[in-house]
C-alpha positions in Angstrom: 57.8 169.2 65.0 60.8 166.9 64.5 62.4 168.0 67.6 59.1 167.2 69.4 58.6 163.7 67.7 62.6 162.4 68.9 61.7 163.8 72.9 59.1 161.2 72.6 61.1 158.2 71.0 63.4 159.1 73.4 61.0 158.8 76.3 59.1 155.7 75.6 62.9 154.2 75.1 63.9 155.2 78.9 60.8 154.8 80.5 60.6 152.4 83.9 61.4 148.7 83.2 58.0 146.4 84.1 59.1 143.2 85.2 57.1 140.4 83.6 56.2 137.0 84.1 59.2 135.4 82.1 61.6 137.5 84.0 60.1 136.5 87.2 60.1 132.6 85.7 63.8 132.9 85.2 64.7 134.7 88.2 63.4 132.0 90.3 64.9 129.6 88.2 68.2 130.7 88.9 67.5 131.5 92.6 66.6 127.6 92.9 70.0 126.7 90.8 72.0 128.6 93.2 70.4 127.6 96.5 70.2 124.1 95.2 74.2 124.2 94.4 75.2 126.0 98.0 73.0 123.2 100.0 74.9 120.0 97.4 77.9 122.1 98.3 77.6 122.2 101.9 76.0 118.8 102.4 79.2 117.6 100.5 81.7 119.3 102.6 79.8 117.6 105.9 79.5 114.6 104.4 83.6 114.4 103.8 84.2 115.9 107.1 81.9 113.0 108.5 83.7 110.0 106.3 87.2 111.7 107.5 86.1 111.6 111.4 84.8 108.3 110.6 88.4 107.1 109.2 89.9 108.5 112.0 87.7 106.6 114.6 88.0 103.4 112.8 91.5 104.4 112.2 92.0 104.8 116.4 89.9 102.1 117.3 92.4 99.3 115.5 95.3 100.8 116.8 93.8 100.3 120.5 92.9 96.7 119.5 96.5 95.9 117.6 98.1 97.3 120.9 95.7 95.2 123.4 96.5 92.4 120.9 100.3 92.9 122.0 99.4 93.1 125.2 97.9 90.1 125.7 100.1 88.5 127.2 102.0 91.4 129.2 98.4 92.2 130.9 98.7 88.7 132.9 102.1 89.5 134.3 101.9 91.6 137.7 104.7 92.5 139.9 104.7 94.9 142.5 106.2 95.0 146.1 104.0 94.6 149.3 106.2 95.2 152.7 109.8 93.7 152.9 108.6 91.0 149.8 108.6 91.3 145.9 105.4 89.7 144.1 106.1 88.5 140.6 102.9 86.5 138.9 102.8 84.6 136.0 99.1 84.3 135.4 100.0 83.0 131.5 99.5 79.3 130.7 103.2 80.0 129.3 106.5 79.8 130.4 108.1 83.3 130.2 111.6 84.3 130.7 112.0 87.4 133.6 114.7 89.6 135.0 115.1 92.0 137.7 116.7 95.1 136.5 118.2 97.9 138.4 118.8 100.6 135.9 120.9 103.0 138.6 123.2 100.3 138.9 122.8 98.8 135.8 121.8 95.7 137.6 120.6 92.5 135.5 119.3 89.7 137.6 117.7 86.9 135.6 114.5 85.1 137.7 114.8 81.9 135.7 111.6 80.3 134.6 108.6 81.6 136.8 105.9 78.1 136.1 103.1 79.0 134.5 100.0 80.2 136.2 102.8 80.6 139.3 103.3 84.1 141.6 106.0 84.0 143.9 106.8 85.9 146.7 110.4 87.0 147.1 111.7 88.5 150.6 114.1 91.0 150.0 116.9 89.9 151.8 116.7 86.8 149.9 117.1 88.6 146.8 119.7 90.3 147.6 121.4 87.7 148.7 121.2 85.9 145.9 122.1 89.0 143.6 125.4 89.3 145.6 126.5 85.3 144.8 125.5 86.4 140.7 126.7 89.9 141.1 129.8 89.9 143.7 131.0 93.1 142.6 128.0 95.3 143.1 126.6 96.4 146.7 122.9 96.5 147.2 120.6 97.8 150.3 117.2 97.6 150.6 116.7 101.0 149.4 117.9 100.3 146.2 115.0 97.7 145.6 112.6 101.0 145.5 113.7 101.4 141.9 113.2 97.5 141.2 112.1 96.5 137.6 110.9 93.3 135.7 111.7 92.9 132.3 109.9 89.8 130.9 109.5 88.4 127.5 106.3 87.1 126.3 105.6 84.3 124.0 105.9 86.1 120.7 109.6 87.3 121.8 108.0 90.8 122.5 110.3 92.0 125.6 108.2 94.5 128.2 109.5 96.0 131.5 107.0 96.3 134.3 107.7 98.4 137.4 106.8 98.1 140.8 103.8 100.6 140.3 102.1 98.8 137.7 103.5 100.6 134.8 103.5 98.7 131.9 105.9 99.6 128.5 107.7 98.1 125.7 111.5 97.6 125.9 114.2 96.0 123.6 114.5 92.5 123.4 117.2 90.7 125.6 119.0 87.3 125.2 118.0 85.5 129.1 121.3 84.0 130.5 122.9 80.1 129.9 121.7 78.8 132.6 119.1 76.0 132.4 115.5 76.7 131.1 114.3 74.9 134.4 113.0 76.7 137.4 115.6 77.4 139.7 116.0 75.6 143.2 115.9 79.0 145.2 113.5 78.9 148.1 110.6 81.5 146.3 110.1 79.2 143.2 110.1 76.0 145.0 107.5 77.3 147.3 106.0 79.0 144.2 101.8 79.5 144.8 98.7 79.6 142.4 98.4 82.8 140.3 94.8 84.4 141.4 94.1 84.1 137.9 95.4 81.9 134.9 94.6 82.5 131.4 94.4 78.6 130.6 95.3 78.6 127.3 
């Protein structure tokens, strides 16, 4: 009889677990606590990446406005050469001092004082010509002029070199010679025309 009596404990003590409604109660209760932490988790990670792409967009878009800013005045300087001429324009209210350079030869030319709101076209004979009376010891051709540069400085003593193509990039600053801050008497800046455009300030 004992032995009978403790099979029985024993069963009712094993037998299959019924959930009931305060399992099920806290079940979902944790479900919603975990689900609820995964979606703050992941709306928090996007929400960082989103403020970090945002940085770096605001971040981008005032370094393309601090270098248009510098470039300001750069922008309204052209050169470039069209047949057996060179075209230099000043199309700045200010007076800005240029340079030919010839980095091959390690040619410096200064220009002078190109006038304000002033292009000028320079044949190329002409200039060299007049780089062989500065520069007696070096001999030019025409050919040489395909690697032509300007280096001018701007207003706020920023120094930029511009090529004959267009392109546009910083360089160091340069002390322009002793001559006379006046423009020159040469035959190009006395006949010196109207830049197509002038920033009039």
């Amino acid at each position: 009889m004992p032995t009978g009596g403790g099979d029985a404990s024993e069963e009712s003590g094993t037998g299959p677990y019924r959930v009931t409604l305060p399992d099920l109660g806290r079940f979902t209760v944790g479900a919603v606590t975990v689900t609820a932490a995964l979606a703050g988790l992941i709306l928090g990670v996007r929400a960082e990446l989103y403020a970090g792409r945002a940085e770096q967009r605001a971040a981008a878009e005032e370094r393309r406005s601090k270098e248009e800013r510098e470039k300001a005045y750069a922008n309204l300087v052209d050169f470039y050469r069209m047949g057996s001429e060179v075209i230099v324009v000043n199309g700045s209210s200010r007076v800005m001092a240029m340079r030919f350079t010839l980095p091959a030869s390690k040619t410096r030319w200064d220009l002078d004082l190109l006038q304000p709101c002033k292009q000028i076209a320079v044949p190329n004979k002409a200039l060299l010509d007049s780089m062989a009376v500065e520069q007696p010891a070096v001999r030019l051709t025409e050919g040489d002029l395909a690697q032509l540069r300007l280096e001018f400085m701007d207003p706020m003593s920023k120094a930029w070199i511009r090529n004959s193509g267009g392109a546009l990039a910083r360089t160091d600053a340069w002390a322009p010679s002793g001559r006379p801050n006046l423009v020159s008497s040469e035959a190009w800046n006395v006949s010196a025309q109207d830049a197509p455009q002038c920033d009039g300030s």
